[in-house]
C-alpha positions in Angstrom: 10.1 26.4 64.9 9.2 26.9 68.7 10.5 30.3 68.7 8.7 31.4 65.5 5.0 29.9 67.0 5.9 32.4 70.2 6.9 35.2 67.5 3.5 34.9 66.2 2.0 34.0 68.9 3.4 37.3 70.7 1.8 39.5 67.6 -2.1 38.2 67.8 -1.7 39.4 71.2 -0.8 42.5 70.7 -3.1 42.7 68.2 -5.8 41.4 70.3 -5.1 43.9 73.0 -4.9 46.8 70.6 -8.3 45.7 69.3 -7.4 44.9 65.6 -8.6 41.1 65.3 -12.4 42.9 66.9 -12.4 46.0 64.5 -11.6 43.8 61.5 -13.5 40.4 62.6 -10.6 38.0 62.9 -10.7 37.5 66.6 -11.2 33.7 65.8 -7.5 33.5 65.8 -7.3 34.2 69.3 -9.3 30.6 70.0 -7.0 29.2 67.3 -4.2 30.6 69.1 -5.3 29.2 72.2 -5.9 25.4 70.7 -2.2 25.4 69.7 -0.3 26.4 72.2 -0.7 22.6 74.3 0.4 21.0 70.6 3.1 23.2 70.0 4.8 23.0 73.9 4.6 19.6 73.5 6.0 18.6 69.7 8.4 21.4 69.2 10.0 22.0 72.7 
């Protein structure tokens, strides 16, 4: 589970950097993104 949250984690940044999530207004999930990493390092490490 730890390693699938990076997976993902790994594509909305690449996404984010090739400016998908701005072109198609979904750059929310960055600040989603950002909100779950502490939860996730903690509970599933």
């Amino acid at each position: 589970m730890f390693y699938a949250f990076y997976g993902i984690a790994i594509v909305i940044l690449v996404l984010h950097f090739t400016g998908w999530l701005k072109r198609n207004n979904v750059e929310w999930i960055m600040l989603v993104l950002a909100i779950a990493v502490f939860p996730a390092v903690i509970f599933l490490k």
